[in-house]
NUGUKOL-983869 format. One record per residue: residue in one letter; x, y, z of N, C-alpha, C, CB in turn. Coordinates in steps of 0.2 Angstrom, whole numbers, plus 5000, padded with zeros to 4 digits. Glycine has a CB too. Layout:
% residues N
aXYZXYZXYZXYZ ...
This chain:
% residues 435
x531648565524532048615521531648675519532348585515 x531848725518531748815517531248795511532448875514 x531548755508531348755499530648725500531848705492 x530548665502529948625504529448675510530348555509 x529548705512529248745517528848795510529948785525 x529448825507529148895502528648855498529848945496 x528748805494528548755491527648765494528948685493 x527748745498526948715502526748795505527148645509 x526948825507526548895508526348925500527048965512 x526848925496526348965490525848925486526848995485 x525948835489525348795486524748835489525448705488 x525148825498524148845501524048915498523948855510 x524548975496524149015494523849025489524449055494 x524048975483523548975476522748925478524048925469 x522748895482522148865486521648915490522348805490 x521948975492521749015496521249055491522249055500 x521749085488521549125481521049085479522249145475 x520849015478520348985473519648975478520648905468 x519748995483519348965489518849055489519948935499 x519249095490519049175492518849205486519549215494 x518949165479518649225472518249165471519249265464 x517849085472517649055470516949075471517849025472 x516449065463515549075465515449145466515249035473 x515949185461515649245460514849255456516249275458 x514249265459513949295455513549365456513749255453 x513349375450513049435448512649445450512849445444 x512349505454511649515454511549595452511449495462 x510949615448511049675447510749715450510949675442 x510949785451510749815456511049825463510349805457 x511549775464511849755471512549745472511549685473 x512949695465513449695465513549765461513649635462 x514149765464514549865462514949855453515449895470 x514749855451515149875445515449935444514749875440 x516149935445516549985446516850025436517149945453 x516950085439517250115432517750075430517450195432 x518050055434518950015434519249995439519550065432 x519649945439519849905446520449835441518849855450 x520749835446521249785443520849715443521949765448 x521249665439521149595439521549545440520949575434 x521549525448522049485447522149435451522549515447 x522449405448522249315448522649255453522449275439 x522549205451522949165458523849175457522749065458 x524049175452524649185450524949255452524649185442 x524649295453524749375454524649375464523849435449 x524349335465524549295472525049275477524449255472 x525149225472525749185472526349235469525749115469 x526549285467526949285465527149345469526949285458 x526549395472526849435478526949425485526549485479 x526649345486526849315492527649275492526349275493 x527649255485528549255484529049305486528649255477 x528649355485529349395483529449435490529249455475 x528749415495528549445501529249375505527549455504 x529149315505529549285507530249265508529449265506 x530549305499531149315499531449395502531349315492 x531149415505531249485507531549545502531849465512 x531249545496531349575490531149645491531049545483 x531249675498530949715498531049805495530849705503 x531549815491531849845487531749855480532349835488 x532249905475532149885471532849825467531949935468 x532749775465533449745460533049705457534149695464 x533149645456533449605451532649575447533949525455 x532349585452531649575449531249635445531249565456 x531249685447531149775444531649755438531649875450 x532249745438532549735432532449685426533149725433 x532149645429531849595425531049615420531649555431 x530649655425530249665424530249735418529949675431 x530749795420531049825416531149795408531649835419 x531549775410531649735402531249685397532049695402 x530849665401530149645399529549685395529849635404 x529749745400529049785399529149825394528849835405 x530049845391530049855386530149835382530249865385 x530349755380530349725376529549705371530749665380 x528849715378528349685376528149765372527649655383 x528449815373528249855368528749905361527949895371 x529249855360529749865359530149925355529649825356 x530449935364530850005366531549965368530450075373 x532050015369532649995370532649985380533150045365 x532250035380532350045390531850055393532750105392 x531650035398531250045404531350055411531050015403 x530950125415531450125419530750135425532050195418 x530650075431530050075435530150125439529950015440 x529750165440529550205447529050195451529350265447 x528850215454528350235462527650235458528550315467 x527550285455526850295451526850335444526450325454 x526350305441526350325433526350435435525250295428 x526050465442526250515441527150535441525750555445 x527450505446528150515445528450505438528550475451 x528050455435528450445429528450525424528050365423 x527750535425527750595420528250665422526950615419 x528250645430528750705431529450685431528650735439 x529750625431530350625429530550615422530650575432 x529950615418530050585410530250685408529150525405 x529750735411530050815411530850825412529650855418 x530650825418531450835421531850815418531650815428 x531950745413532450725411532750755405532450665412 x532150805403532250855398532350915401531750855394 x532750935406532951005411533550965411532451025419 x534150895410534850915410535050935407535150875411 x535650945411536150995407536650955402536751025412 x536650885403536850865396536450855389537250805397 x535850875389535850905382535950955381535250905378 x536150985384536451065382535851105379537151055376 x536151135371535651175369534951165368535951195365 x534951095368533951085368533751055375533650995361 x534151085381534051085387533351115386534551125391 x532751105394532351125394532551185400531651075393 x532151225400532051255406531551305410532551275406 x531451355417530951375416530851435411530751375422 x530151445411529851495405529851465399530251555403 x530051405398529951365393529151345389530251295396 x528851345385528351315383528351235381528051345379 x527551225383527551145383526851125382527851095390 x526651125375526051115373525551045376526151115367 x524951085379524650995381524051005381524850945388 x523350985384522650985384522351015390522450915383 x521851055387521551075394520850995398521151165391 x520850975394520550905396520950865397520150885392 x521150845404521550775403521750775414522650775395 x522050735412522450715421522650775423523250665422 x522650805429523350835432524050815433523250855436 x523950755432524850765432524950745424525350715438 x524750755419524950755414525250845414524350725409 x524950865417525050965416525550975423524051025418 x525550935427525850975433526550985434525850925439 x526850915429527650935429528050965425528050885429 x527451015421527751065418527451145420527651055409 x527151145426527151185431527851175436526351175435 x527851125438528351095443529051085442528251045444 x529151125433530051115433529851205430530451015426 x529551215432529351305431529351295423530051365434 x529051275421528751305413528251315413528951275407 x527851335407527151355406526751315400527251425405 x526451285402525851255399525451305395525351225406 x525451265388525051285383524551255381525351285378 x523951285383523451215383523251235375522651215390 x522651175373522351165367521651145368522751125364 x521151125363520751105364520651055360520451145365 x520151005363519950915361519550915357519650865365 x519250865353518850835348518350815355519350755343 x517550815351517250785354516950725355516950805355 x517150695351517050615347517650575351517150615337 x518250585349518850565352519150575357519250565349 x518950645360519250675367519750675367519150635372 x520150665361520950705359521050755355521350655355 x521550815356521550845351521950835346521650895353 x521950875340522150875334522650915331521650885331 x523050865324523850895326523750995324524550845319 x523151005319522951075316523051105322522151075313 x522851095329522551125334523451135339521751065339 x523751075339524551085342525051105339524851055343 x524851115331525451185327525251235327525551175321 x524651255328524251305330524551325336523551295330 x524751295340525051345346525551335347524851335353 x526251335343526851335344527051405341527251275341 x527351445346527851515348528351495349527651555352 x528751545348529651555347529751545355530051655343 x529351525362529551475366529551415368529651495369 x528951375363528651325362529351275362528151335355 x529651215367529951165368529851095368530151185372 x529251075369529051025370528251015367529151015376 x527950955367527450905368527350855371527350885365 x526750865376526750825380525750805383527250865385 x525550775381524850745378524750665380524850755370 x524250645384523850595385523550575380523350605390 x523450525378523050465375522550465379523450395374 x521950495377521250505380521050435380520650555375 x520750405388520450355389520450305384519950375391 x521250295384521550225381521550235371520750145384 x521150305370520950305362521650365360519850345359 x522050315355522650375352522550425351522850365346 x522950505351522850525346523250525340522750585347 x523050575337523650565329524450575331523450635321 x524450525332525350505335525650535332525750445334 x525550495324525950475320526350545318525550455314 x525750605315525650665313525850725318524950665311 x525750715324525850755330526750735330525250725337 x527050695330527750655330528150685325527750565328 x527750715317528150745314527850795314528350715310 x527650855319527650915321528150925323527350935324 x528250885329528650905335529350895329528650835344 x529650855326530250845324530350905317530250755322 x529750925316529850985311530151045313529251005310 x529951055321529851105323530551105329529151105325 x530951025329531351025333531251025341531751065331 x530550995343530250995351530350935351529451025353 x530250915360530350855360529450835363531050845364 x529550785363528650745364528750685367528250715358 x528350705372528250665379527550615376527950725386 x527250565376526650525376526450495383526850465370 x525950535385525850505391525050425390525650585395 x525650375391525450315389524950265394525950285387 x524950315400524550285405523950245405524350315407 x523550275401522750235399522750185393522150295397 x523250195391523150165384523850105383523250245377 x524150085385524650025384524149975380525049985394 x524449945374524049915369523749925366523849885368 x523649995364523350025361523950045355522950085366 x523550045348523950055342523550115337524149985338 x524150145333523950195328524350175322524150285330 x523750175319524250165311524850085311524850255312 x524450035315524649995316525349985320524649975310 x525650035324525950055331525850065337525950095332 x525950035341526050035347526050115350526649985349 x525450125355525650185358526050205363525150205359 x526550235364527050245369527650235364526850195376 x527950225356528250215354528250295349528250135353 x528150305347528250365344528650425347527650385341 x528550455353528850495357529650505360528450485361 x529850555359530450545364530550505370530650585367 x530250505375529850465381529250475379529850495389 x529050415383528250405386528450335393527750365377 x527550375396527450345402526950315401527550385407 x526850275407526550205409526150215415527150145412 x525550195417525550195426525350145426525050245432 x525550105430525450035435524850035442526250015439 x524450085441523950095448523250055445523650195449 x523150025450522549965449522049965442521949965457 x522050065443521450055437521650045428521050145437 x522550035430522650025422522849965419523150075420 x522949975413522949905409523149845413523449895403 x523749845414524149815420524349835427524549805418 x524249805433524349835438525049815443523849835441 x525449865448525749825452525849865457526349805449 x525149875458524749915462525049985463524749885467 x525350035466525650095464526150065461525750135469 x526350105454526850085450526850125444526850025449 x527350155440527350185433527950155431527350265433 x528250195424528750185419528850215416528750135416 x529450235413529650295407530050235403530250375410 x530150245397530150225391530450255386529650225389 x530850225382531050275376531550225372531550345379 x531750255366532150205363533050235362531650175355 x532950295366533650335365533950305371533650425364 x534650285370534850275376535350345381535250215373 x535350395376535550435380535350475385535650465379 x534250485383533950495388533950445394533450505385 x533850385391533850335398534450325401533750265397 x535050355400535450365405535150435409536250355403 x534750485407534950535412534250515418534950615408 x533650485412533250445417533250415421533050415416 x533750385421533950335427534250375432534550285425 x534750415432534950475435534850495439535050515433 x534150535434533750575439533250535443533450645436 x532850465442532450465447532850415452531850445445 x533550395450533950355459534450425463534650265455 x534050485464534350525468534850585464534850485472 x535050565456535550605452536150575452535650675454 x536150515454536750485455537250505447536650385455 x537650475447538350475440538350395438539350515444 x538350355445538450285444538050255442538550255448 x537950175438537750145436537550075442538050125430 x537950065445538050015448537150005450538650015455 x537149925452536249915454536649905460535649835451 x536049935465536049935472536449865476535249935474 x536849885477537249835482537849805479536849785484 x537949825473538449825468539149885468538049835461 x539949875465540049905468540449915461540149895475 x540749945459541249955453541049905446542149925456 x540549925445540249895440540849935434539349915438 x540849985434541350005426542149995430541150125423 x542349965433543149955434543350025435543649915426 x542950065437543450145438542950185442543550195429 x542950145449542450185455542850235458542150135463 x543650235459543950275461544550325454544450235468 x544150335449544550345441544550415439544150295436 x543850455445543450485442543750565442542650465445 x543650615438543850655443543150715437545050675443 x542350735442541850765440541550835443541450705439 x541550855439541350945442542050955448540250945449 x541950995452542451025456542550975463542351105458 x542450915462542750845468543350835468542450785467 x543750805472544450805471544650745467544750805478 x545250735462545150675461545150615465545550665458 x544850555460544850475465544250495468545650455471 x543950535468542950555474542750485471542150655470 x542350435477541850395473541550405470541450355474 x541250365465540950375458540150345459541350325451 x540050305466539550295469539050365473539850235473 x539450425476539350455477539350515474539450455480 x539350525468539650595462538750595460540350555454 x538650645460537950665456538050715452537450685461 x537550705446537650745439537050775438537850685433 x536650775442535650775441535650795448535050685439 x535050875450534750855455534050805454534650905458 x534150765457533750715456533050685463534450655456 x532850645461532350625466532550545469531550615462 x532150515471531950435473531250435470531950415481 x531250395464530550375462530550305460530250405456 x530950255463531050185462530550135465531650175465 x530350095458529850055463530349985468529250025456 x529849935470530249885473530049845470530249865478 x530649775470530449705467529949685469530749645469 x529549695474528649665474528249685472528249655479 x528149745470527749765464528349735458527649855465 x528649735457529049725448528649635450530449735447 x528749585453528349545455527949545452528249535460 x527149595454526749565453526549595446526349565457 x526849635445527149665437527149605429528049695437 x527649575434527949515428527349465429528749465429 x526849455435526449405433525749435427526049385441 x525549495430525049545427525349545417525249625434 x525749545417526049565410526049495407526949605409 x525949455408525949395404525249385401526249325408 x524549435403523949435404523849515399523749425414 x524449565398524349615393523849605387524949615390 x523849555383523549545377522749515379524049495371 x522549495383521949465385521549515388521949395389 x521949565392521549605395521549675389521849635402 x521949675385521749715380521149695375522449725375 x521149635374520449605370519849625374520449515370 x519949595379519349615385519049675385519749605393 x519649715386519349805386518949815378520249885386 x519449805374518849825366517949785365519549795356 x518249725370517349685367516949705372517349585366 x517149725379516649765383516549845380516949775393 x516949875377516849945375516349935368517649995374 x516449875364516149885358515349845361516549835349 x515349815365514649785368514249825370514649745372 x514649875374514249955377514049985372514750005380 x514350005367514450045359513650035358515049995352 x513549965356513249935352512449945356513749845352 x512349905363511849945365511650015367511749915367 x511950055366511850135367511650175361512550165370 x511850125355511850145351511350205347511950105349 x510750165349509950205346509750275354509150115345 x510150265357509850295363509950375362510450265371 x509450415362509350465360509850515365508750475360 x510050585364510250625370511050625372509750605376 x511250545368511950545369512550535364511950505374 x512950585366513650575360514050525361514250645360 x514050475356514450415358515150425356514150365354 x515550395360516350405356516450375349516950375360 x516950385349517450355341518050345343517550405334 x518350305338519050295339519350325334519250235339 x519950355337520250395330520450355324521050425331 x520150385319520350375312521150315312520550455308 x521050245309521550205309521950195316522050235303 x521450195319521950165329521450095330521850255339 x521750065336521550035336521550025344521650005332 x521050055349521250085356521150025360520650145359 x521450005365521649965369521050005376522549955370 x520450005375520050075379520250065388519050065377 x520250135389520450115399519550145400521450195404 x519250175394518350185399518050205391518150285409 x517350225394516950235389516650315389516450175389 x516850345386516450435387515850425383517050525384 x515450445389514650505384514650545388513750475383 x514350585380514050655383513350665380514550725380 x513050705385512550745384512450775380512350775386 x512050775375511850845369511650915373511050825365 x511750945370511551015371510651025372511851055365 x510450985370509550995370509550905376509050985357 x510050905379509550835381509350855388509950735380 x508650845389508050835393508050835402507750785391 x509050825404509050805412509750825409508850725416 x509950835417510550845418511050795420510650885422 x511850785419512150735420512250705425512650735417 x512150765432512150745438511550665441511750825441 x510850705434510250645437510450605436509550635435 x510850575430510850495426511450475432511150495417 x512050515435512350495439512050465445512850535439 x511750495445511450475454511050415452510850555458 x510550395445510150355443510550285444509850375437 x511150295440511550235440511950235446512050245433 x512250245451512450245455512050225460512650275455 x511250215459510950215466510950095461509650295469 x511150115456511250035454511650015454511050015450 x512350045458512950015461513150035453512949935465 x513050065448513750075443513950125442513550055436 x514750125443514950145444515250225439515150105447 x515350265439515450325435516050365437514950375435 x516250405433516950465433517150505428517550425435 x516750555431516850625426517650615421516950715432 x517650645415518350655410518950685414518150725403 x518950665421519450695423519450765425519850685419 x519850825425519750865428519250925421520450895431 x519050905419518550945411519050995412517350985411 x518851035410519551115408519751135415519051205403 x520451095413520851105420521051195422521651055418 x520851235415520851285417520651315423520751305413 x519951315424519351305427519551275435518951245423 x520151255436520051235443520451285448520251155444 x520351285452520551325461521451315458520351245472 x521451265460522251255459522651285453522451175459 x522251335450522751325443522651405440522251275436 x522251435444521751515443522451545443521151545449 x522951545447523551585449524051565444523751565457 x524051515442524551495437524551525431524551435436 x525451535429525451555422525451505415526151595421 x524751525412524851465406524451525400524251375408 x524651455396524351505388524051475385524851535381 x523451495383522851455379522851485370521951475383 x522951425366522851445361522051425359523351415356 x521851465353520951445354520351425359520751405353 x519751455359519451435361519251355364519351455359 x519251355369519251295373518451275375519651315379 x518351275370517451265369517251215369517051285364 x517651165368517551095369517651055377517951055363 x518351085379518551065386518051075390519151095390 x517651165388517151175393516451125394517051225391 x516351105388515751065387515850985391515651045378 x516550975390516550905394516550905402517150875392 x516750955404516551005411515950975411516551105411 x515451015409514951005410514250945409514951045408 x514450895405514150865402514250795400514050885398 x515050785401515550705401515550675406516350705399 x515350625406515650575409515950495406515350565413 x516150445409516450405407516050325411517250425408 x516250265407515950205412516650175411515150135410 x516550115415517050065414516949995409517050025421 x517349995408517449945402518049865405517950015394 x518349875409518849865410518949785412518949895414 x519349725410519249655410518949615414519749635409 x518849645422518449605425517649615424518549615431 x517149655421516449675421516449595414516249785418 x515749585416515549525410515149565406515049445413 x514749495402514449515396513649545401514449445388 x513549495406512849525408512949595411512549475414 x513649625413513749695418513549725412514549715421 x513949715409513849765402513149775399514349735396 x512849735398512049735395511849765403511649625392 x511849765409511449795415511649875414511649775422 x512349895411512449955409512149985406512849965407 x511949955401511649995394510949995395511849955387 x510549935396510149945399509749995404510149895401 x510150005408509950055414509950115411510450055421 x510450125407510350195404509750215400510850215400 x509950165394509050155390508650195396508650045391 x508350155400507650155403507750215408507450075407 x508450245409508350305412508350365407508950315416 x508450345401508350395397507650405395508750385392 x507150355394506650315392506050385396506650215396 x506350365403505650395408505750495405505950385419 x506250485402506350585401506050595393507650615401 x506050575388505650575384504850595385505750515382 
């Protein structure tokens, strides 16, 4: 029978899996210690060869599953999968450009405060729905800026907030959450690096209008390309939904047909009455839907949330811990009362220290460990952005420093306690010879 046949292929695939990751060991200097990389286990296996065998190759019942889960583990009212953590951040924008918020519509010429240190597509989709980026500048300890620094830049066209949680470490949510609501903007939490990570004994990605997720190998959880928008308003999450399945009007799940009893009821914008309600669109919209085999390996990967959030803080405090006395370098912190779920570890260079960050990269890397600059340091600063209209409040004298002088390691739940002591170690003794 089918059932017997599936039975015994996903047996041999969890014996495959224990045959091919078996007698892993360490060697130092040789094995690659990467900055970040997924983890994932026999279960995470079996459960996209499942979902490869039921032909789930779309998105339904599984994405919806996974959906409700994903919000339940951080407790929001909605969750909506896409394609990647960057389409989340652009549809979690856009869905602040409909027209049924009406007067707190966003639109272009709009302002939308955010960092000049961080991702680009934390910045892109407010280039990309034509508004204009207000950048700010970071803390050099925390690599997040500060709420002094994002009420400082709000002008009579200031609409939004929209800001990354620096490599998994909060910023002041809490306090930044009641700016925006002072000031009547709305706030985006870009939650990408940081999923279990808490402020003030909060979950990050819960204080914001929206907040987004990415599911790409290097974060908390993976389903391999994959993101999520979030929120606990259910009005936004209907326009969310909207806009990333095309701008539809309808609710129906794919292959569903009159879910509300009234497909032919409708009579919207200038369509004739009785127009289907499956083809009526209210949004111009996208396709950013993920598929049940990533939502698959999603729901395996998520049952493993809390152990890989342990994982990340005892490799980042183990790193901490021997770097500690090491001259020449700025160690991080974590913000005041958070408690970071870390996605990497930043140091910087002092201003007086003795080599440049290039040497130590090339030192560590000819020992297979792996490194990756703060991202784009002051996105101001790059090719792609020289042409663009944005507005800087303050000096940006810290983004610039991290340009020059930041980088970051991996912390991430597959490195052991011996990777981590080869890390620290190697720096030691590269720092050692510059003295």
């Amino acid at each position: 029978m089918a059932s017997d046949l599936k039975a015994l292929i996903l047996d041999t695939v969890g014996k495959y899996h224990q045959q091919v990751t078996e007698d892993r060991v360490f060697r130092p200097g040789v094995t690659p210690i990467g900055p970040s990389g997924a983890v994932l286990a026999e279960e995470d296996r079996v459960a996209l060869v499942e979902a490869a065998l039921e032909m789930r190759i779309a998105a339904g019942v599984t994405s919806r599953k996974f959906e409700r889960k994903f919000a339940r583990a951080l407790g929001l009212r909605k969750a909506h999968l896409t394609n990647s953590g960057s389409s989340a951040n652009l549809l979690a924008l856009s869905a602040l450009t409909s027209p049924q918020l009406e007067d707190r519509r966003l639109g272009p010429g709009d302002e939308v405060i955010t960092v000049a240190a961080g991702f680009p597509t934390t910045v892109n989709p407010i280039l990309q729905t034509g508004m204009v980026p207000v950048f700010v500048d970071v803390d050099l300890r925390t690599y997040n800026t500060t709420p002094d620094r994002v009420e400082a830049a709000i002008g009579p066209k200031t609409r939004a907030i929209m800001i990354a949680h620096a490599l998994g470490n909060p910023y002041e949510i809490e306090e930044i959450a009641r700016i925006a609501d002072e000031h009547g903007l709305f706030l985006i939490e870009d939650n990408c690096d940081a999923v279990g990570s808490t402020h003030r004994g909060r979950l990050t990605g819960t204080f914001g209008d929206l907040s987004t997720v990415s599911f790409y190998p290097a974060h908390h959880i993976t389903t391999g390309e994959g993101g999520c928008v979030l929120t606990d308003n259910l009005a936004l999450a209907r326009i969310v939904e909207s806009m990333r399945d095309w701008g539809r009007d309808c609710w129906c799940e794919p292959g569903e047909d009159d879910t509300c009893h009234k497909r032919f009821a409708y009579q919207l914008g200038e369509l004739p009455a009785q127009y289907d309600h499956k083809y009526t669109f209210s949004h111009v919209g996208f396709n950013l839907k993920g598929t049940d085999i990533q939502a698959a390996l999603g729901l395996s990967q998520l049952a493993r949330l809390d152990e890989f959030g342990a994982a990340r803080r005892r490799n980042w405090a183990r790193l901490r811990a021997g770097l500690e006395t090491t001259p020449w370098l700025m160690l991080p912190e974590a913000t005041p009362e958070s408690d970071p779920s870390w996605f990497g570890f930043a140091l910087t260079l002092t201003a007086d220290a003795p080599f440049e960050r290039y040497e130590l990269l090339q030192f560590l890397g000819a020992r297979r460990i792996g490194t990756r600059l703060l991202f784009a340091g002051n996105l101001t600063r790059h090719p792609g952005y020289l042409d663009r209209e944005f507005r800087v409040v303050g000096a940006l004298t810290n983004s610039d420093i991290i340009t020059e002088r930041t980088f970051w390691l991996g912390v991430y739940p597959d490195l052991t306690a011996e990777m981590i002591d080869f890390v620290a170690a190697s720096i030691r003794e590269f720092v050692a010879t510059k003295s």
